[in-house]
C-alpha positions as CSV (number, residue, x, y, z in Angstrom):
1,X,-22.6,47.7,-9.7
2,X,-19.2,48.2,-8.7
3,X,-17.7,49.3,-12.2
4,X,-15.9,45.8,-12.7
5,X,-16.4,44.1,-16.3
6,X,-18.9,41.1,-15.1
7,X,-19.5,39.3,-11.5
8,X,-17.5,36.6,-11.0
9,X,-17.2,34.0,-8.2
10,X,-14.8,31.0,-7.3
11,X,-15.4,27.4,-6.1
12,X,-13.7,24.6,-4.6
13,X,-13.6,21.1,-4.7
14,X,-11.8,18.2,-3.4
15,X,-9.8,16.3,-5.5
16,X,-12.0,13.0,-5.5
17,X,-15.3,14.6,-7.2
18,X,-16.0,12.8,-10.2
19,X,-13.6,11.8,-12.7
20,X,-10.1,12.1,-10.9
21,X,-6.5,12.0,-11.4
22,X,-4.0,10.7,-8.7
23,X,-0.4,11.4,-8.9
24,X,2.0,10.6,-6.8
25,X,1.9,13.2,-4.6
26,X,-1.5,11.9,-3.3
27,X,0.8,9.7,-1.3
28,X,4.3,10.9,-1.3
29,X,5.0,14.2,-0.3
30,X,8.2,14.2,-2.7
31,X,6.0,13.3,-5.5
32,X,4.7,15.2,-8.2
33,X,1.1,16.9,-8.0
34,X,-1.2,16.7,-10.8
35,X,-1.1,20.2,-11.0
36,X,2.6,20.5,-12.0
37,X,2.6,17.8,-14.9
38,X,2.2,20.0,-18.2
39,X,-0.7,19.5,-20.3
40,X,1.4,17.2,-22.9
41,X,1.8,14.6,-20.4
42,X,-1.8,14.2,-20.2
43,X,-2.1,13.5,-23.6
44,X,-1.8,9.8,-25.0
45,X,-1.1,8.4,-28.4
46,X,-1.1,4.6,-27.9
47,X,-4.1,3.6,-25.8
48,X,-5.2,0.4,-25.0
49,X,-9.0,-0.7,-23.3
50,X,-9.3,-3.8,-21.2
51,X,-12.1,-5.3,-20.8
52,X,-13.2,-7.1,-18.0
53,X,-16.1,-8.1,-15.6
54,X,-15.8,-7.4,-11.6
55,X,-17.7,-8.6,-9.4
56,X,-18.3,-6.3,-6.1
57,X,-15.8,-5.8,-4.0
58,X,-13.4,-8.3,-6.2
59,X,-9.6,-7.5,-6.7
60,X,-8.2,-7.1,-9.6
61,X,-5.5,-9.6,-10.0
62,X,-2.4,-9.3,-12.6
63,X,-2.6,-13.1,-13.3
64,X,-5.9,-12.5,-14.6
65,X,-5.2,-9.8,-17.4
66,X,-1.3,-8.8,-17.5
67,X,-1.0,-11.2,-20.7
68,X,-3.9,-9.2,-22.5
69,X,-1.7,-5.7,-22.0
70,X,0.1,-4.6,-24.7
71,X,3.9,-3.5,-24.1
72,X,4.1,-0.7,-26.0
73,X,0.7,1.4,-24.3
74,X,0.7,4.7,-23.3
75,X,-2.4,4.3,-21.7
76,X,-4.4,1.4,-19.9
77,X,-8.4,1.8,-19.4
78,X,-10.0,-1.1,-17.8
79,X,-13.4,-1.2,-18.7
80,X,-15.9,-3.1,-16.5
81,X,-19.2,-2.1,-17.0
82,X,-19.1,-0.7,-13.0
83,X,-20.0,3.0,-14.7
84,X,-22.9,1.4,-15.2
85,X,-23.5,1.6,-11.2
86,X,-22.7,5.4,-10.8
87,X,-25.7,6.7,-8.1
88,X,-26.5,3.3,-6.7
89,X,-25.0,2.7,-3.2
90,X,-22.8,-0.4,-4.4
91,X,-20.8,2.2,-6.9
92,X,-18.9,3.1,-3.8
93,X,-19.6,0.6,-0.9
94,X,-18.7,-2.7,-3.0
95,X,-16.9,-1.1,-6.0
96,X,-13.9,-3.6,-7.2
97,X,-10.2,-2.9,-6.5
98,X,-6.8,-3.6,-7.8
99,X,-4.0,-5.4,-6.2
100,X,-0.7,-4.1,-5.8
101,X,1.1,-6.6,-7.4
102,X,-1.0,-5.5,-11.0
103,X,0.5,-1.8,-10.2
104,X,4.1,-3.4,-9.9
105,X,3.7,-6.1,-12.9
106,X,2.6,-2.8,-15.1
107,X,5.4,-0.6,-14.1
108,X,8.0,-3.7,-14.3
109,X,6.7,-5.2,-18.1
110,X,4.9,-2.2,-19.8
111,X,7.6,0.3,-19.7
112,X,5.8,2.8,-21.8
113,X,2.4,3.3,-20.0
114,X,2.1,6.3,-18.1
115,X,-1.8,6.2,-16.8
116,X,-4.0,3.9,-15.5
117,X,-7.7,4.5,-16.0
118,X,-10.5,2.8,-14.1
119,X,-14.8,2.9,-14.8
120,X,-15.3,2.5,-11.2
121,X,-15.0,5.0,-7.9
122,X,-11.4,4.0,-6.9
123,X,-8.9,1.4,-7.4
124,X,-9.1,1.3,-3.7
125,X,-11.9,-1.5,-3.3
126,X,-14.4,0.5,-0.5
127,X,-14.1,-2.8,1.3
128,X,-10.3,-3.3,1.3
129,X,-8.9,-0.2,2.1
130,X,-5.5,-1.1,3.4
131,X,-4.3,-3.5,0.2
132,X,-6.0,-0.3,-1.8
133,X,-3.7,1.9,0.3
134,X,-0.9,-0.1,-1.2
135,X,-1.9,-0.3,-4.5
136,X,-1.9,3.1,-4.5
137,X,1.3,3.0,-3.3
138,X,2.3,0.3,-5.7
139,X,1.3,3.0,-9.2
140,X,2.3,6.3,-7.8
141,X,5.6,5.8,-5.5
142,X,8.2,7.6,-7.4
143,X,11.1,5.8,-6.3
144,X,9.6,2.9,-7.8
145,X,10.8,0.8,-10.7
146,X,10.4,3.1,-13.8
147,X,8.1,5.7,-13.1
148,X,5.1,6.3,-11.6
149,X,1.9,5.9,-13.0
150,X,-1.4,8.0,-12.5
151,X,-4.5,7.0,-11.4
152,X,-7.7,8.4,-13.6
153,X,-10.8,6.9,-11.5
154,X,-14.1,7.1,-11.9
155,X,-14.6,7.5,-15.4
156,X,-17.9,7.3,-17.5
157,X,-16.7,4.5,-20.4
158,X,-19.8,3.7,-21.5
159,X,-18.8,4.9,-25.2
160,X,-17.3,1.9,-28.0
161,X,-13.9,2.5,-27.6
162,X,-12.9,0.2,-30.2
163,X,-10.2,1.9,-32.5
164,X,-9.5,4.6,-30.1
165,X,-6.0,6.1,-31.3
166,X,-5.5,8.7,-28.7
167,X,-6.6,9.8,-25.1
């Protein structure tokens, strides 16, 4: 109506809605945001799934699956079936967690991974929120031993990733 070439309108969201990446400056104020990492460094060309079973509110341990990682991935998804659980009230009041000490085993043994990707809400167990605080901590802190790894949460992986080459 007013001459311009179509209507047009803009929305915002918070960070955490849906499928979400955390970088380090979700914690650390001299850390990168997602927003400044170039599109190439969101691309990955030697992905690796884990699969494992959770139970609610359980925390992932690195004694439990840091043998089963592979030292030359780019990318980690764990895969727990917890996708499964997306819209029912335990999804995000009893989802699982991961301990720091996983974040620091990762950044210390698997040199090359870059990203972390989890089928549940957060890697901040709803019901542990201070050792999730840490683990956060523990991936992103970009004084840390090699660099800092993101945090993709909340993703659907319900697909058969078997043979998946890049991500």
């Amino acid at each position: 109506s007013s001459g311009d070439s179509s209507n047009a309108f803009s929305a915002e969201l918070q960070s955490h809605w849906g499928t979400h990446i955390d970088a380090p400056h979700h914690f650390f104020t001299n850390g990168n945001a997602i927003g400044t990492y170039p599109a190439t460094d969101l691309v990955f060309t030697a992905p690796r799934v884990l699969e494992t079973s959770l139970q609610p509110s359980e925390i992932l341990h690195s004694s439990k699956v840091i043998a089963d990682v592979c030292r030359d991935c780019d990318l980690l998804l764990i895969k727990s079936g917890w996708w499964q659980l997306r819209g029912e009230p335990v999804y995000c009041q009893e989802n699982p967690g991961i301990a720091p000490e996983f974040a620091l085993q990762l950044r210390t043994q698997v040199p090359l991974l870059r990203a972390v990707g989890v089928d549940w809400i957060s890697i901040s167990a709803f019901r542990h929120r201070d050792l999730g605080r840490d683990a956060h901590r523990a991936f992103l802190d970009p004084a840390g031993v090699n660099h800092s790894l993101l945090i993709v949460a909340d993703m659907d992986l319900c697909t058969d990733l078997a043979g998946l080459k890049r991500g």
